[in-house]
C-alpha positions in Angstrom: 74.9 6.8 34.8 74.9 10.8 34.2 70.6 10.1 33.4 70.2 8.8 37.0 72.3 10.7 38.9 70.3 13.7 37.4 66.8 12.3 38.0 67.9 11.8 41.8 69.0 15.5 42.2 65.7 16.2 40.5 63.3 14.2 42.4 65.2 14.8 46.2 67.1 18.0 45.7 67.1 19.0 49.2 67.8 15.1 50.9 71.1 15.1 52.9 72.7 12.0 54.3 73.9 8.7 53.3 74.1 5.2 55.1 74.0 5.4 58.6 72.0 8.4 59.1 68.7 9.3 58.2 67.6 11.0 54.9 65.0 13.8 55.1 62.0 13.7 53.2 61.3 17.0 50.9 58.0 18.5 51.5 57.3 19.2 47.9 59.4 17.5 45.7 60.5 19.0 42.6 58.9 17.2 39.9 61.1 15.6 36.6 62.3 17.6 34.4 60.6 16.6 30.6 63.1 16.6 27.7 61.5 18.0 24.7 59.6 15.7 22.2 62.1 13.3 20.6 62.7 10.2 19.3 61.6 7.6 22.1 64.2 6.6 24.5 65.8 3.3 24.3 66.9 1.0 27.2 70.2 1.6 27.4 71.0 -2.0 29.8 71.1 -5.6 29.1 67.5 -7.3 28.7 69.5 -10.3 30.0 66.5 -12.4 31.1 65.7 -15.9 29.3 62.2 -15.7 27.6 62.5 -19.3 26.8 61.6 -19.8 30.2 58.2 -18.2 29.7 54.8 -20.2 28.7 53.1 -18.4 26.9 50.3 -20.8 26.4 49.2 -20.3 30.2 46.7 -16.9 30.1 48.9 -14.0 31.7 45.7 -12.7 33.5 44.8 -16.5 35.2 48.5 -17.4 36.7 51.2 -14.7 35.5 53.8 -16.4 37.6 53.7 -19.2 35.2 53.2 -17.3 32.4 56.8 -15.9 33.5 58.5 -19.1 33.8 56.2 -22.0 33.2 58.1 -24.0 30.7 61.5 -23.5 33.2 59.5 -25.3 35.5 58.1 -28.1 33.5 61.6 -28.7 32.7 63.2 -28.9 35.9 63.1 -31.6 38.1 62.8 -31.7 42.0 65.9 -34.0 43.7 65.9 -35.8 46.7 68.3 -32.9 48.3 66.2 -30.2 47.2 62.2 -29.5 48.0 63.2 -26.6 46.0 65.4 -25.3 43.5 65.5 -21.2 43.2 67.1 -19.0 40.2 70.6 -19.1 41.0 71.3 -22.3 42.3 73.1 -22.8 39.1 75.4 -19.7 39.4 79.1 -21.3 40.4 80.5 -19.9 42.5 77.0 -18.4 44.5 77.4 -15.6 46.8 77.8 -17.6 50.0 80.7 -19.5 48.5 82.4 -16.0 47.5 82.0 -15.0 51.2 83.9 -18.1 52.7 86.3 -17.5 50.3 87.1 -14.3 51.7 90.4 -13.9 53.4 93.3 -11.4 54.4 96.6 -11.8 56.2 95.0 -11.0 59.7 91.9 -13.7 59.3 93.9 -16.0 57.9 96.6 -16.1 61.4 93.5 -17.0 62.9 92.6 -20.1 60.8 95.9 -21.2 61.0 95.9 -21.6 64.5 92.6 -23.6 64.6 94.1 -26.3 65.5 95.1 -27.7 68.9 99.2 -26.9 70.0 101.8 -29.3 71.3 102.1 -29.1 74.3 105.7 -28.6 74.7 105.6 -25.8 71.9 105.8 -22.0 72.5 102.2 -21.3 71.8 101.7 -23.7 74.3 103.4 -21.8 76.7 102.1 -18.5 75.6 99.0 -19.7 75.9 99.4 -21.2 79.3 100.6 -17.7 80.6 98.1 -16.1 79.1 95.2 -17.9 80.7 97.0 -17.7 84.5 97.3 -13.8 83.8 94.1 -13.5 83.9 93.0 -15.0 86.6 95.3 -12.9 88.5 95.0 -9.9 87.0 91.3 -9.7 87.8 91.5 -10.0 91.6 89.2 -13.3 91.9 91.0 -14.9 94.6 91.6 -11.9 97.0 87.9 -11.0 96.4 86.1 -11.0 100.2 82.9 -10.2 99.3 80.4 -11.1 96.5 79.8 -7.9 94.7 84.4 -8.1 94.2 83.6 -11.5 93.2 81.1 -10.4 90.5 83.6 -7.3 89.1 86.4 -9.7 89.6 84.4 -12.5 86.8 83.6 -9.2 84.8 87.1 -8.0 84.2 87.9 -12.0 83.2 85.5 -11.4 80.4 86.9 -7.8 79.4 90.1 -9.8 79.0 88.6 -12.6 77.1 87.3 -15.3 80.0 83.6 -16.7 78.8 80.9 -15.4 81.2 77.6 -16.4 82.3 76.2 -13.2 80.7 75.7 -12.4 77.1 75.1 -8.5 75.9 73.3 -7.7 72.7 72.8 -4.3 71.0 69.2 -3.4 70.7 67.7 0.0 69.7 65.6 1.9 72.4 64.4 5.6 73.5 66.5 6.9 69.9 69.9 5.0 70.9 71.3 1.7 71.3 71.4 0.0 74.3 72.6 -3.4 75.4 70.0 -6.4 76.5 71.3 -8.8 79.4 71.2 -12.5 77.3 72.6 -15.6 79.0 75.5 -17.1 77.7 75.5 -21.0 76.4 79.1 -21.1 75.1 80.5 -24.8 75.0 82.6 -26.6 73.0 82.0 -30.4 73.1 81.2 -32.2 70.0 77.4 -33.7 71.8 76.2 -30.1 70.4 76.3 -31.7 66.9 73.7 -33.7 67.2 70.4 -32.9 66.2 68.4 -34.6 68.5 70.7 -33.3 71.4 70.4 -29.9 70.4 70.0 -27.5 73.6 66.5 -26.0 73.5 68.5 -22.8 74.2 70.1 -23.1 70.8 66.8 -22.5 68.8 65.4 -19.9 70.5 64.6 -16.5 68.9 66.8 -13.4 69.3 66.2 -10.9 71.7 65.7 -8.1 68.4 63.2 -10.6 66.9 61.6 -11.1 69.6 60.9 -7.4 69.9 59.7 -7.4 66.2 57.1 -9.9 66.8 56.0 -8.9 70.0 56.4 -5.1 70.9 54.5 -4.7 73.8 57.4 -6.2 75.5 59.3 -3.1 75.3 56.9 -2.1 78.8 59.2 -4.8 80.7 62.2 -3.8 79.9 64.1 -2.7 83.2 67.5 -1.6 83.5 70.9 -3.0 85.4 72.0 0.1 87.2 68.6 0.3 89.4 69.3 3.6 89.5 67.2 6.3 91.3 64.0 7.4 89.2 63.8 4.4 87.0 62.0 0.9 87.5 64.3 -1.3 90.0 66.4 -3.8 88.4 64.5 -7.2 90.0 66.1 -8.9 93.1 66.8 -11.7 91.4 69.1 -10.2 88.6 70.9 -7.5 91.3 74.2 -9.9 90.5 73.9 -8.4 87.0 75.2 -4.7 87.6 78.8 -5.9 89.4 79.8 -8.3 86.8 78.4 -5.5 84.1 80.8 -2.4 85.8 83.4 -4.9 86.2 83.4 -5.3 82.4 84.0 -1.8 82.4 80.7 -1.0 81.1 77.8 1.5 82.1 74.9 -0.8 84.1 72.8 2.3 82.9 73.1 1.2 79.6 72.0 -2.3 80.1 68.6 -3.4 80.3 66.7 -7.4 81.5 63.0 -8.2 80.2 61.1 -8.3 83.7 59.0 -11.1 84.4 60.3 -13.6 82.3 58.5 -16.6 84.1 55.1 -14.5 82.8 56.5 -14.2 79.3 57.2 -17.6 79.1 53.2 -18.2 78.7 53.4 -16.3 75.5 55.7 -18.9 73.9 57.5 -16.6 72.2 61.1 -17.6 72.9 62.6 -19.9 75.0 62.9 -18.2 78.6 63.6 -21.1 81.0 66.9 -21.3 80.0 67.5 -17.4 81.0 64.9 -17.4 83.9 66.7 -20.4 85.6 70.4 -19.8 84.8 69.6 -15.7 86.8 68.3 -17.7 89.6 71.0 -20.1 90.2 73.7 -16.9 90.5 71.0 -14.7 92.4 71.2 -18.0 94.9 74.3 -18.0 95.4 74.9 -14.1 95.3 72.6 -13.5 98.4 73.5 -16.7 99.7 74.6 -15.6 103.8 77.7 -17.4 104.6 78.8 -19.3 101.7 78.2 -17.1 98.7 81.7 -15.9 97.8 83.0 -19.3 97.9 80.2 -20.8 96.1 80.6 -17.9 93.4 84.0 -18.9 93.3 83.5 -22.1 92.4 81.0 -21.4 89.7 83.3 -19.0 88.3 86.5 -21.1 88.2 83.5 -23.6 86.0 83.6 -21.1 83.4 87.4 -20.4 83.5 87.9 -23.6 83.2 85.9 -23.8 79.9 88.9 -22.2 77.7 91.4 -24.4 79.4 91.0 -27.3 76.9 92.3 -24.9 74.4 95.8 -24.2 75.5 97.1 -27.6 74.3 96.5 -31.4 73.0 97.7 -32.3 76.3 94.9 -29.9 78.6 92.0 -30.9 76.0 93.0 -35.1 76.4 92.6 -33.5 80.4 89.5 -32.0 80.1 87.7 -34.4 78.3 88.6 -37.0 81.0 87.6 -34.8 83.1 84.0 -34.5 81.4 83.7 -38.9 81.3 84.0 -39.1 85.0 80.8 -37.6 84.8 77.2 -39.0 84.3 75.9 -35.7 83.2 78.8 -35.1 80.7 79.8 -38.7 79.6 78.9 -38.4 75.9 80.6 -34.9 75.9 83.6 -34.3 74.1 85.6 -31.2 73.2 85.3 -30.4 69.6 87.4 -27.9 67.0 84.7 -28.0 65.1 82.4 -26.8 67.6 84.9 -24.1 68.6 85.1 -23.1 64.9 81.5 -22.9 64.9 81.1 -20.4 67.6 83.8 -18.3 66.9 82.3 -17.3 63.6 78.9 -17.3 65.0 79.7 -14.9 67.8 82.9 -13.1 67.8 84.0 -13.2 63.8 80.5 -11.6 62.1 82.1 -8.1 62.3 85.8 -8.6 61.4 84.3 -10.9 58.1 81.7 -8.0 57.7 85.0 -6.3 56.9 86.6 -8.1 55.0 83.3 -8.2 52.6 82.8 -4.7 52.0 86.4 -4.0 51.6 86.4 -7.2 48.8 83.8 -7.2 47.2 81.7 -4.2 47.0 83.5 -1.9 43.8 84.1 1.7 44.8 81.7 4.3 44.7 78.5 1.6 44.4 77.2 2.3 48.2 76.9 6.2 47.0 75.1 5.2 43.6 72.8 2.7 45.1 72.3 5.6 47.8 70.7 7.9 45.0 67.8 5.4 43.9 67.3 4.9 48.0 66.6 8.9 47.8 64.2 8.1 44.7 62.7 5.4 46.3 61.6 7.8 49.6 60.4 11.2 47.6 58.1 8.2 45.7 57.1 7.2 49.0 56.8 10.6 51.1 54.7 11.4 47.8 52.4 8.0 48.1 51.8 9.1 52.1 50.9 12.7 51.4 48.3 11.7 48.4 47.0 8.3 50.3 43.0 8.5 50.6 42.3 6.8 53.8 44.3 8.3 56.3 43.7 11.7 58.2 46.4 14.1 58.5 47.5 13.7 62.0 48.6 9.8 60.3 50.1 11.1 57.8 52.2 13.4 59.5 52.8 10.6 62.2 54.0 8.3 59.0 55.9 10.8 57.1 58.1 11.9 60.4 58.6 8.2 60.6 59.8 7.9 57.3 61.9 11.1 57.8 63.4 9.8 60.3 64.1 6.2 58.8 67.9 5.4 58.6 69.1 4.4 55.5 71.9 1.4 55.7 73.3 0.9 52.5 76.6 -2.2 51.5 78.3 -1.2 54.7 79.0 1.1 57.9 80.4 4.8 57.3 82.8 3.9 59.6 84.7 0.6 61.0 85.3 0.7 64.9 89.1 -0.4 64.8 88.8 -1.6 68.6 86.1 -4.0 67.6 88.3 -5.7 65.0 89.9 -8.7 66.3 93.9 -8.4 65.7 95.6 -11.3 65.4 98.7 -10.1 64.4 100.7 -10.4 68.1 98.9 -13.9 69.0 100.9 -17.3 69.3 97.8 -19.3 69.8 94.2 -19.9 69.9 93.3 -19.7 73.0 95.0 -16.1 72.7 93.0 -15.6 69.5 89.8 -16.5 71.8 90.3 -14.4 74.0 91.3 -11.6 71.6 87.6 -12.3 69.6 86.0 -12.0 72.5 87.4 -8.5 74.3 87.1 -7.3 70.5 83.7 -7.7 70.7 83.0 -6.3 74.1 84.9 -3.2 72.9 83.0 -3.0 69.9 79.7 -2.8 72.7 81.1 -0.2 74.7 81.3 1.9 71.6 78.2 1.7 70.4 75.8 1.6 74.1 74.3 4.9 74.2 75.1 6.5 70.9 72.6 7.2 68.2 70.6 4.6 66.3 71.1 7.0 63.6 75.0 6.5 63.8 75.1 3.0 64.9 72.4 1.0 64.0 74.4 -0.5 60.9 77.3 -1.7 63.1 75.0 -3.5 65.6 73.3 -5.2 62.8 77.0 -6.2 61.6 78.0 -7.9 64.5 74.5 -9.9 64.2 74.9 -13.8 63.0 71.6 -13.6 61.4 72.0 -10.0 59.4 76.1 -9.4 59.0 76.7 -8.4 56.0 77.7 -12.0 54.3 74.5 -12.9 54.4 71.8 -12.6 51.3 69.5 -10.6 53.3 67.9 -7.4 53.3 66.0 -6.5 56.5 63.7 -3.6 58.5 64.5 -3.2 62.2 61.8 -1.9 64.4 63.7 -1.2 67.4 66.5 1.2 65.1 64.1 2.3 62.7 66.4 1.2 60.3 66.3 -0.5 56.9 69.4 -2.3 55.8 70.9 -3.2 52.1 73.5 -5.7 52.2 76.1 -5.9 50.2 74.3 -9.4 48.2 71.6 -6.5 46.9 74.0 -4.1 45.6 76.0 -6.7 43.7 74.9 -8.4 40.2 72.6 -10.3 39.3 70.7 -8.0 41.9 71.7 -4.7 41.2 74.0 -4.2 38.0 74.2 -0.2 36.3 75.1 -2.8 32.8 71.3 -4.4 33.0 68.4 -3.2 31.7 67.2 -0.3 34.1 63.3 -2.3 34.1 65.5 -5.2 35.9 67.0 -2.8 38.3 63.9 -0.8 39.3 62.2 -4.2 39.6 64.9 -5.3 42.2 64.7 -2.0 43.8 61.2 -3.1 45.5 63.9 -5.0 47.9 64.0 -1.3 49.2 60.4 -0.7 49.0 59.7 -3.4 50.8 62.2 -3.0 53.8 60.9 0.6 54.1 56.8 -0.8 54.3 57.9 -3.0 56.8 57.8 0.0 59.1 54.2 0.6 58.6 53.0 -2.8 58.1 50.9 -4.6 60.9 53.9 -4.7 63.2 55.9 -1.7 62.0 53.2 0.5 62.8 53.4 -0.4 66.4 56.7 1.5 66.9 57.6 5.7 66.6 60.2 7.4 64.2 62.8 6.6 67.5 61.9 3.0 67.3 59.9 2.7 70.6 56.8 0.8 70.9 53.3 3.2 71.6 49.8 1.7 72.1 48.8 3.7 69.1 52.0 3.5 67.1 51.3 5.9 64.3 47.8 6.1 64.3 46.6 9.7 65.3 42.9 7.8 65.5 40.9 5.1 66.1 39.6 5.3 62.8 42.6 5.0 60.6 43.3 2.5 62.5 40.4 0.4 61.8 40.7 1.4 58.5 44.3 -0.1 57.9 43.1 -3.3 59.6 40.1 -3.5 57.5 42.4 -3.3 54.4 44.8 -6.0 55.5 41.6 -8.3 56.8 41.0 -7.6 52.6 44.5 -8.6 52.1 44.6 -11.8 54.2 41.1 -12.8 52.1 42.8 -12.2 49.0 45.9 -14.7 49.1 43.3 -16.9 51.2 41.8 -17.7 47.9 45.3 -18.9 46.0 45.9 -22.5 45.5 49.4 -23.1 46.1 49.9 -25.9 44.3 46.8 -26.6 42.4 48.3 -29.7 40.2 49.5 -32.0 42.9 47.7 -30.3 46.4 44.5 -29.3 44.9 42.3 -27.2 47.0 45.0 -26.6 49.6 45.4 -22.9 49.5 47.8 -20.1 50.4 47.8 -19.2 54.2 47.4 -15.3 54.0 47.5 -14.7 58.3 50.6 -16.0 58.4 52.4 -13.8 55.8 50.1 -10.9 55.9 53.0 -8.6 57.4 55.3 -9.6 54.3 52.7 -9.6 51.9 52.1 -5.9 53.0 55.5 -5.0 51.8 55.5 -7.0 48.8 52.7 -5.1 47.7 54.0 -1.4 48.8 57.2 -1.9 47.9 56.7 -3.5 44.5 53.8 -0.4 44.1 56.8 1.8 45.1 59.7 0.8 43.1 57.3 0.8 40.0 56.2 3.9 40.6 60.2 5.4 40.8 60.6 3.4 37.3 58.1 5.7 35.7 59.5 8.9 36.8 62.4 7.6 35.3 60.9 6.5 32.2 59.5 9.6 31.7 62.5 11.6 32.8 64.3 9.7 29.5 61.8 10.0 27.5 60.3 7.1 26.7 56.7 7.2 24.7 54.6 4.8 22.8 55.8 0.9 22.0 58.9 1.2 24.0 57.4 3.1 27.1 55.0 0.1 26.5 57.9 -2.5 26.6 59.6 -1.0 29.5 56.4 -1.6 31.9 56.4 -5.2 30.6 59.5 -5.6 31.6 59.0 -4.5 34.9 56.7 -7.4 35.5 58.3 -10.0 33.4 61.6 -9.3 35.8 59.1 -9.8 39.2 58.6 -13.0 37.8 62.0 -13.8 37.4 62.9 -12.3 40.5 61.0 -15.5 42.0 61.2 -18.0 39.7 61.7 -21.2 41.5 60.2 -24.5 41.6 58.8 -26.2 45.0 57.1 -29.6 45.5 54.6 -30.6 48.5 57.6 -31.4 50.7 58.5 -27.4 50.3 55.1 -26.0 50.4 54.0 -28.2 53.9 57.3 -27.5 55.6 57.6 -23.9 54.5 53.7 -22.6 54.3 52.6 -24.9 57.0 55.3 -25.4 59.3 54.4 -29.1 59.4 57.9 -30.6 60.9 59.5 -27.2 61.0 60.4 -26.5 64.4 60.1 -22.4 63.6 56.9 -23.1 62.3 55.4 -21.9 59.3 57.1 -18.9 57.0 56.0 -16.0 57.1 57.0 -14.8 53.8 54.3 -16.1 51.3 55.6 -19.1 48.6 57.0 -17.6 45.2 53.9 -17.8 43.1 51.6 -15.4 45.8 54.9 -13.4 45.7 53.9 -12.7 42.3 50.7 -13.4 41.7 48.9 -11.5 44.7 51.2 -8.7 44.2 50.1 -8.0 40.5 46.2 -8.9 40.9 46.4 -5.8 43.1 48.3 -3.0 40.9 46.8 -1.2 38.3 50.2 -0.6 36.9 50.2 -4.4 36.0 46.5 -4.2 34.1 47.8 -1.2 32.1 50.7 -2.8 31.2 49.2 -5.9 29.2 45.6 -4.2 28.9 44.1 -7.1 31.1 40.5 -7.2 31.2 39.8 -10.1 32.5 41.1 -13.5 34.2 41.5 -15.8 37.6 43.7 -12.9 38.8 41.5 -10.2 37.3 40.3 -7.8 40.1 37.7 -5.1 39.4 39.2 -1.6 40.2 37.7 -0.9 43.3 38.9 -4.1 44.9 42.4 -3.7 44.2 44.1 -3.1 47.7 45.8 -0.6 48.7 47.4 0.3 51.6 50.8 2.2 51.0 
């Protein structure tokens, strides 16, 4: 790759930093340096991509999605297990399996201990030591008054006791702080069932939360209560003793204020929270009974692990549950305790094992050079953008200065967040090893730099660690991240035609316009929410709503499945946010590929080829097939308890994202067509 690595030190000469910092923006980038007239350049890569799939009897310039891969989709038919069927559902073994696959001599101690012990065997007995330790290790039952009582049940948790308190990194003021979440940890099978499912089980994460609604940053209020800062509210005071005993900073800890008022906006369950604070505020300030009461609720949660030291004390506890009305139909499951494990304690460790397995030397610093083209392409597309004034543009382009750059995997692993295995005789130790691994992994990242440790808080996430297929933009961190499933072929691949790469490199582009689209805007370079987010007027403003108001009209008017729903179209509201990075970062990463292209040297017919191929590959990048099961479940939340997607369905993925870039009309000379749009109402907004 000696061509790219050259363009990069070209085009960002003076850019320092890799992943987990942020990467500076040159003020005048230097441009490409032309080789002298030649022969045209060749692509070097793989043109790997199956033009059999293509129909070319559909116009390109009426519905270039089809055009792409038409015929594929005559030919392939809909089951009754899938409304949809994508690219690679073919590819054996996918991605996900590769992940679960994944093991090493330390995860694989843990697995073979899932399993309940006999209970006249010495893990039994380790076990059962192990879980009266702790009970009088943490000073519980001498405890005389109820803030002892509250330290007391937070030293049980730093040693591996379930609490009723749940902490979860966020990003705020520049660093990462911890948010106070309740904790819904049980083990019984009833949980399996759909229609049984705990409404607090669906609701939306704290950091989503904050994405879609950022003017809830104002209520944030923090655990210590201490002097000069918003009081902590009575009714969460219990908070800071159970917080220091877990040998955290209450400083560093922060509640949502109000939540019986946030409720109202239906953004999240908050009952569950609101309710669960009371009940321990009750009993906390209750006059003469509260440290016995506390006690009692305490020993409830202790008493959660104990069905895991044995068959004999899970046979105990789940007689325990059927005397019972309100736990009857419970039963302990190891499947449910599975479950949790690697939804909350496990993400980091496997995060590990991921990067370490499957991501080949040196390809986080090679994929860190075109991350470095992609932001001198952007910088570039702020400082020449004609609609904004120069107080936004500066306001943007410190923004996207100060945008951290997470790339495969974290710089760094945090060895006292990693579960270790190696000295346990049985689960309940493992449990309880999980779970002080990950509050040491908090401690070590509550009140350091988003810039540092933004990537390991999004590794220990469920919904973002790095096994899953995902590439996301986080508000609150100002912080993009690449996981490893984008770095890895079919995605990324230095063998493949470089038009296939630069086409998948609008993955970047469009995680980096998430932080100015309709939501992104809202928050500074630190991450914090202002009233004005970047906008240094009122008129830019209005001027960036009255182009995505153009946006929204545009996929308004795409049928989105015009054979079998005809006249139902595309629901551009919904998905205006993602359709705002479709189009800057597909506008982006095309715009990278020509510098390249002319770095190399291409001219005439293949220059020509090259462009084509950048568009032929969007198509492929989406090439799927949905029916109206997909489309009114996805695009219409009808039956879909999250409601409606807000990432447009694959054909306005294409389709609305070519209709708007001239690149794409130069390309294949278009003229005219369904898609055609005159010049001056091509949108542009990044």
């Amino acid at each position: 790759m000696p061509a790219a690595i050259l363009f990069s030190s070209l085009m960002m000469a003076s850019c320092v930093g890799f992943a987990d910092s942020a990467i500076g923006v040159e003020d005048n980038p230097t441009e490409p340096t032309k080789k002298p007239e030649t022969a045209s350049a060749k692509d070097p890569g793989k043109w790997w991509i199956d033009e059999s799939y293509m129909d070319k009897s559909v116009k390109l310039s009426d519905d270039f999605f089809m055009y792409c891969i038409g015929t594929w989709w005559k030919n392939t038919t809909l089951d009754k297990e899938h409304s949809i069927l994508y690219r690679f559902y073919d590819v054996k073994p996918s991605f996900t399996d590769r992940v679960n696959s994944l093991t090493d001599d330390n995860y694989s101690k843990y697995k073979s201990r899932l399993k309940w012990a006999d209970p006249n065997s010495e893990a039994a007995a380790s076990a059962q030591k192990l879980y009266d330790d702790v009970l009088k290790k943490s000073g519980l039952e001498a405890a005389t008054t109820p803030e002892d009582v509250m330290r007391a049940f937070g030293k049980m948790s730093a040693m591996g006791v379930s609490s009723c308190i749940r902490l979860e990194p966020f990003g705020y003021n520049g660093k990462v702080y911890l948010y106070v979440d309740v904790c819904d940890e049980s083990y019984d099978a009833y949980r399996d069932s759909p229609s049984n499912a705990r409404q607090s089980d669906k609701k939306t994460s704290f950091r989503e939360l904050l994405k879609k609604h950022p003017e809830l940053m104002q209520h944030l209020v923090p655990v210590s209560g201490k002097s000069g800062t918003r009081s902590i509210p009575e009714k969460y005071s219990f908070i800071k003793y159970i917080i220091e005993g877990m040998g955290i900073d209450p400083e560093l800890c922060y509640t949502i204020e109000d939540c019986a008022k946030l409720i109202r906006l239906n953004v999240s369950d908050f009952s569950s929270y609101d309710n669960s604070m009371e009940n321990w505020q009750k009993a906390f300030t209750h006059k003469e009974k509260a440290v016995t009461i506390l006690k009692e609720m305490i020993k409830d949660f202790y008493d959660l692990d104990y069905c895991l030291i044995s068959q004999k004390t899970l046979e105990e506890a789940n007689n325990e549950l059927k005397k019972h009305p309100l736990t009857e139909n419970y039963e302990m499951s190891l499947k449910e305790v599975e479950k949790i494990m690697d939804k909350s304690y496990l993400t980091y460790l496997r995060s590990k094992m991921v990067a370490e397995q499957m991501v080949p030397a040196g390809r986080k610093e090679e994929y860190m050079k075109y991350c470095k083209e992609m932001i001198g392409v952007f910088a570039q597309r702020i400082k020449t953008n004609e609609w904004m004034s120069e107080g936004s543009k500066k306001n943007a382009l410190d923004k996207l200065n100060a945008m951290v750059f997470n790339v495969a995997y974290p710089d760094r692993w945090i060895k006292e967040g990693l579960p270790d295995f190696s000295k346990s005789q049985s689960l309940l130790e493992d449990v309880y090893i999980m779970r002080t691994a990950r509050q040491n992994l908090l401690k070590a990242i509550a009140g350091k730099s988003r810039i540092k440790e933004s990537f390991t808080a999004i590794a220990m996430d469920i919904n973002n660690w790095l096994g899953e297929e995902n590439a996301s933009y986080d508000p609150n961190y100002n912080s993009m991240s690449i996981l490893p499933y984008y770095v890895l072929p079919p995605n990324y691949d230095p063998t493949q035609s470089l038009a296939i790469n630069y086409q998948m490199f609008d993955t970047m582009g469009h995680e980096m316009t998430h932080g100015f689209d309709t939501s992104g805007s809202q928050f500074d370079k630190n991450g914090d929410y202002t009233p004005n987010g970047i906008w240094a007027s009122e008129a830019d403003k209005a001027e960036f709503d009255r182009r995505t108001e153009l946006l929204v009209k545009c996929y308004n008017s795409y049928d989105v499945l015009p054979d079998e729903m005809p006249g139902v179209k595309a629901d551009g509201k919904t998905t205006l946010g993602e359709n705002i990075a479709d189009l800057g970062g597909t506008e982006i990463a095309y715009q990278a590929f020509l510098n390249r292209l002319e770095v190399d040297g291409y001219t005439g017919d293949n220059l020509k080829l090259m462009k084509q191929r950048f568009f032929l590959s969007l198509g492929e990048e989406w090439r799927s097939k949905y029916g109206e099961d997909h489309v009114n479940y996805t695009a219409f939340g009808k039956g879909n308890p999250h409601g409606a997607d807000v990432h447009s369905l694959s054909k306005e993925r294409v389709n609305g994202v070519v209709a708007n870039m001239n690149g794409w009309y130069e390309a294949f000379d278009i003229k005219d067509g369904a898609l055609y749009r005159a010049p001056k109402d091509r949108i542009k907004i990044w």
